[in-house]
N, C-alpha and C positions, 0 to 999 in steps of 0.2 A: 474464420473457417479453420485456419492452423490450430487453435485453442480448443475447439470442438472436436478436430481430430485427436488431439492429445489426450483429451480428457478420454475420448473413447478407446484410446491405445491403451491408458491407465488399467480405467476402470475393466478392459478385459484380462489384466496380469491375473485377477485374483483369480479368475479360473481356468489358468493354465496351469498345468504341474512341469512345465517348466520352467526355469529361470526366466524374467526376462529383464531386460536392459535398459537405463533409462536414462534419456541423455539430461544433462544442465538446461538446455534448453529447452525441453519438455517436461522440465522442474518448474520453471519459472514459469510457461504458460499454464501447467495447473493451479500453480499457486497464485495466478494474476485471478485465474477466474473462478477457483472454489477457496479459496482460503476466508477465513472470517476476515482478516484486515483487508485483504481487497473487495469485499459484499460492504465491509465501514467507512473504502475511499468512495465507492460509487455513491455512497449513499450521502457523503460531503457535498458531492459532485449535485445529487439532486435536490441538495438542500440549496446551495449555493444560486441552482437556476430556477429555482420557485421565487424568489427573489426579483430575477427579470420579468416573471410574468406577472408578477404583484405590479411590478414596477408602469406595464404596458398597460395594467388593469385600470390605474389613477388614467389614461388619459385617453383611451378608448371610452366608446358608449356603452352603455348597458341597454339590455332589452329584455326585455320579459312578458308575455302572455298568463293569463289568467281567465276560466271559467270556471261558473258554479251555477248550479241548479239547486233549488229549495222546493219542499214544500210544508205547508204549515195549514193550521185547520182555522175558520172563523168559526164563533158562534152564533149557530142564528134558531130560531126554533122550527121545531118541524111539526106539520099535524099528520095524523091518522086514523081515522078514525073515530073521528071528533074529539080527539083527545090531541092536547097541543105536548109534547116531547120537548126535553132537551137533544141536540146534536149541535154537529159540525159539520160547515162546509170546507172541502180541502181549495187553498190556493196555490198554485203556482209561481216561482220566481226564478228566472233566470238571467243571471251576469256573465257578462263577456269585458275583459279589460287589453288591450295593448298599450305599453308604456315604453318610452324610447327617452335615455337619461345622457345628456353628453358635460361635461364638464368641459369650461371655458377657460377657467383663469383661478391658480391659487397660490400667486405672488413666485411662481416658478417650480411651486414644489412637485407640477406632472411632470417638468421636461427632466429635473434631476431626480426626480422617481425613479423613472427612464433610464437614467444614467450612473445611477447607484444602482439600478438591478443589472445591468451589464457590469460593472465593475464588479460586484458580489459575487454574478457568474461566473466571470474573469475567476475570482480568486478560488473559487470552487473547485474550479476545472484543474488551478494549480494545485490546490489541496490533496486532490486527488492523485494528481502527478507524481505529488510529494512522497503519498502515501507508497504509493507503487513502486516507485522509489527503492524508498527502504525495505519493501518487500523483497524487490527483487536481488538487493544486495543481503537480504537475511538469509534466502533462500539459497544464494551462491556460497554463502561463508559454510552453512552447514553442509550441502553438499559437498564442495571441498572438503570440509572437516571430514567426512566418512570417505572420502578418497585417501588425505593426509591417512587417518587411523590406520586404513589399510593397507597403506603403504609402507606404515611402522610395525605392522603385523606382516609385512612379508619381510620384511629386515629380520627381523627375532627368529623369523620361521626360517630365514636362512643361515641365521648363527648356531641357533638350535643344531640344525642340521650338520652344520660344522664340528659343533662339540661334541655331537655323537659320536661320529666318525673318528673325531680326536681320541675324546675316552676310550673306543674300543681300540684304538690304536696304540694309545696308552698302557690299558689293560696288558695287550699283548707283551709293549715291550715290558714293561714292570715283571710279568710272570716268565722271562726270559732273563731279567735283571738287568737290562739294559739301561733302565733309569729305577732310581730310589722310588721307593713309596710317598715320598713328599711330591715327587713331579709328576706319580699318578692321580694324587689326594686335591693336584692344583688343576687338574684335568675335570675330575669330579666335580669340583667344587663350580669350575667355568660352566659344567652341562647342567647344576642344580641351578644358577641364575640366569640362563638363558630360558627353563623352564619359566622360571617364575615369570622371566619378562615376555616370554611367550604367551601367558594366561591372560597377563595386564594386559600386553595388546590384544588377545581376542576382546577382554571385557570392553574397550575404548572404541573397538569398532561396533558391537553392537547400542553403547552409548551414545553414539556417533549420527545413529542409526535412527535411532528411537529421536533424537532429538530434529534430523533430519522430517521425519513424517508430520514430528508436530508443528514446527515452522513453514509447513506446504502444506496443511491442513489436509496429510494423506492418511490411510489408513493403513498399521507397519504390515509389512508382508515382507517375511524373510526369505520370499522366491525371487523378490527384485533385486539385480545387479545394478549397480554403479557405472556406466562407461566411463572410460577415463578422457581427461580434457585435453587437449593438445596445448602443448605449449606456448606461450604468447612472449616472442619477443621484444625486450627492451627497447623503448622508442625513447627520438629526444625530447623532451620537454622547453616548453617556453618559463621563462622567469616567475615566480610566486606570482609578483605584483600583475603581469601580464595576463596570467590565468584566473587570476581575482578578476580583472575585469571582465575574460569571457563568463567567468561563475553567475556575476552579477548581471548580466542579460540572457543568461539563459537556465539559472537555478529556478524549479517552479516555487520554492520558499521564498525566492526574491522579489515572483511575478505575485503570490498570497500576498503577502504583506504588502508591497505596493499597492494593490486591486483593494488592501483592506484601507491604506492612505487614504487613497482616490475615496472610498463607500463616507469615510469619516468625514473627509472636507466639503462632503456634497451633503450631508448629513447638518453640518453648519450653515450651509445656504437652505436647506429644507427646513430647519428649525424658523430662520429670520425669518420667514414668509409666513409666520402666525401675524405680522403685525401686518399685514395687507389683506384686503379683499379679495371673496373669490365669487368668482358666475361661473353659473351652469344655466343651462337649458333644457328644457323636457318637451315631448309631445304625446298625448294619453287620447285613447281612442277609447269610448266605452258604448255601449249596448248593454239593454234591458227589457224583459217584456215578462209578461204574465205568461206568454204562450211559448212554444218550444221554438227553436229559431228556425226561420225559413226563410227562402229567397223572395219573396214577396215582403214581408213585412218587416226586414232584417234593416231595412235604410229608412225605416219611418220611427226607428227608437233610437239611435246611435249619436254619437257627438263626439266631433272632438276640440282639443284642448290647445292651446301651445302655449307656454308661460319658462318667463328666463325669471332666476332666482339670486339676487346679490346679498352676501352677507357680510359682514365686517364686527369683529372682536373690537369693542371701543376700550374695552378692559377687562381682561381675561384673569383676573388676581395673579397676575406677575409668572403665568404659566408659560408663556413665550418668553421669558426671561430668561426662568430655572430649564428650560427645555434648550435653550441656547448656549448656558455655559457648561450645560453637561455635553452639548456635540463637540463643546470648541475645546473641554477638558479630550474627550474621547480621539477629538483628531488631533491634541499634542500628545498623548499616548501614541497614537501611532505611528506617528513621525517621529518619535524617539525609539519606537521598537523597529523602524526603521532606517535608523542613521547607527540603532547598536547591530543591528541583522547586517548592516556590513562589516563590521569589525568580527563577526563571529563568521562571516563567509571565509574574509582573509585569514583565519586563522586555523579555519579546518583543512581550507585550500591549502595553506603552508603544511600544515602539518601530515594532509597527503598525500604531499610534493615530495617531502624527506623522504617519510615512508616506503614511497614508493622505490625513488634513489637505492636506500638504502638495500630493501629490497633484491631491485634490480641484481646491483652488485653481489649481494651476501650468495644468490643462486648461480651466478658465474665464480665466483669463490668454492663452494657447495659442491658444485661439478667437477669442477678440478679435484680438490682434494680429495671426493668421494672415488673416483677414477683411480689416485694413485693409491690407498689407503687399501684398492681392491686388490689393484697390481700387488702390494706391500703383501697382504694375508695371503695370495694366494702364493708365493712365491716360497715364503717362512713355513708353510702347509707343507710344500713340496722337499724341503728343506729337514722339514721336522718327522717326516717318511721314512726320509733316508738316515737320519740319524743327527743332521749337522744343526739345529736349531737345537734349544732347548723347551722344556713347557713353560715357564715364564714368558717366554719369547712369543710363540704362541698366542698363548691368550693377550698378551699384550698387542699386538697384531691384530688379532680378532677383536679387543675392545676399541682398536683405533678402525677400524675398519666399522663395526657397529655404531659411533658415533660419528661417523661420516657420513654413512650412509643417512642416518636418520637426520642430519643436519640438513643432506640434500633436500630427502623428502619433504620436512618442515618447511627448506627456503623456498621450494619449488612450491609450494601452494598459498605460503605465507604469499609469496612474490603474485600469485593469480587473486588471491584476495585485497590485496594491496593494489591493484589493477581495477579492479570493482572497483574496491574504498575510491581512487582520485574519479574515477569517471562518472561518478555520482556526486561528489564534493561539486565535479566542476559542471554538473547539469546535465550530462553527455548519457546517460542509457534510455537508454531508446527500446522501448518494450509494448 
């Protein structure tokens, strides 16, 4: 119900002419339920569980009804007239069939039918998991990303701002002589590259933007605003090796490939069971008559049947052979791609773990120095007013201040992307 409201929240931005607002989390619910990767997980999902039902079909009965009605001409001759004719007499035929089919025994291959379509399922339903997954972390990075953009575009747009003010400041004192044409010319020169860095970040936020609609499979609309994410706290983390082991019981790649283990080894006991006998059993009900069916005469043409059927392959040219070593080849493949799907868990897990660390720190670093670097420009501005800074000083100030801030910004989203990144590595989004 949350998904259907989203999507309706969406779909009615395009025809407001005003702005409207769209959170991460109503990112991620449209992009779970209209995006083409999540329409390609479901669709894993139902591959995966046709399988079960294949599976339930070996060991259940079948049933089936069948009628038919005929008619067809004799020849017989006809008089009129004293003259003898060729014709036709019409006959009637009508069949009725009930047929009830159960299978009894086929060296085990109904119960792991059975048991391979539940693992299949199993791995479907991870697959799916999987997919979503990575959806949902695709969906986070780029939304981020057009927060990050815009965040680096309100940076420029506030140095911008800065150097105007500078320059006309500048202008002033220079036409008063109060500084050289060199420490106007260095004024100028700071307002002509906050321009340029002003255009670059408008163009990175509509690139931003554009790449945002396409990984949420939305349509762009530049009435829709971004709400911004609240910050997420640095928490403590348990040991790589410790969080390898949560990964590994609860990553759905770990649960896919296991469920594919399981589908392989049972796949080898389904092959073995060519070289045994199987029984089945049937029951067939049939009726027949020249005439149309009726409750009088419907129990005087009828019969039925019951017959059990054993058969046994005395030698099948070595097809339970070659059909044996390609399961027991198939199920060492996947037990190698799952004894390597752990070494590749522990190593994304590590390497999310740093990440994150890193992270963590670099935006408490980020914060501070953007804070003082504020203090620092605004104080040198105040300074540079009155006369006592120089315009080197200045712009130096304002490039140390520009690169703080944009450090912040980058650490602050890097550090929420890097958040995603471990809690996906370790199995953990829940969507």
């Amino acid at each position: 119900m949350k998904s259907l409201k989203t999507i309706g929240a969406i779909l009615a931005i395009g025809s407001n002419a005003v702005a409207a607002e769209l959170t991460l989390e109503e990112a991620i619910d449209f992009a779970l339920a209209r995006s083409p990767a999540a329409v390609a997980a479901e669709a894993t999902y139902l591959y995966g569980r046709a399988d079960l039902y294949q599976g339930w079909g070996g060991v259940l009965p079948t049933a089936n009804l069948s009628y038919s009605a005929s008619r067809y001409y004799d020849r017989e001759v006809l008089r009129y007239g004293g003259y003898e004719l060729p014709g036709y007499s019409p006959i009637h035929y009508y069949y009725a069939q009930g047929r009830l089919d159960q299978p009894l025994f086929a060296g085990g291959r109904l119960i792991w039918g059975v048991m391979s379509g539940r693992a299949s399922a199993r791995a479907g339903a991870a697959s799916r998991d999987e997919q979503r997954q990575l959806l949902v972390v695709d969906v986070a990075r780029v939304y981020l990303g057009v927060l990050k953009a815009q965040g680096l575009k309100n940076v420029a747009a506030t140095s911008l701002e800065a150097s105007r003010n500078n320059e006309e400041l500048a202008l002033a004192q220079y036409e008063t002589e109060a500084i050289s044409r060199a420490e106007y010319l260095k004024a100028v020169v700071q307002l002509g590259s906050d321009e340029i860095a002003s255009i670059a970040a408008e163009a990175a936020v509509e690139t931003a933007r554009l790449a945002f609609f396409n990984a949420a499979g939305m349509e762009p609309d530049e009435n829709l605003a971004f709400a911004e994410v609240e910050g997420v706290e640095p928490r403590e983390l348990l040991s790589p090796a410790d969080l390898t082991e949560q990964a590994m019981a609860r990553r759905p790649d770990v649960t896919r490939t296991s469920a594919d283990k399981r589908v392989a080894d049972l796949a080898v006991r389904s092959a073995r069971a060519g070289w045994f006998p199987s029984l089945a059993a049937s029951v067939t009900y049939d009726w027949n008559d020249v005439n149309s069916p009726s409750r009088e005469t419907w129990n005087d043409f009828d019969e039925w049947a019951v017959g059990a059927t054993a058969s046994w392959d005395l030698f099948d040219s070595f097809q339970t052979k070659a059909n044996l070593d390609r399961a027991r080849a198939a199920a060492a493949n996947t037990r190698v791609a799952y004894d390597r799907l752990r070494d590749a868990v522990a190593l994304d897990v590590t390497k999310a773990y740093y990440e994150y660390k890193k992270q963590a720190e670099t935006v408490t670093v980020a914060d501070k120095t953007a804070a003082a670097a504020e203090e620092e420009f605004t104080i040198v501005q105040e300074l540079y007013a009155l006369g006592g800074a120089s315009t080197l000083e200045l712009t130096d100030a304002q490039a140390r201040f520009v690169e703080a801030q944009n450090s912040f910004v980058e650490a602050k989203y890097d550090f929420l992307i890097a958040d995603f990144d471990l809690k996906r590595a370790l199995g953990g989004l829940e969507y």
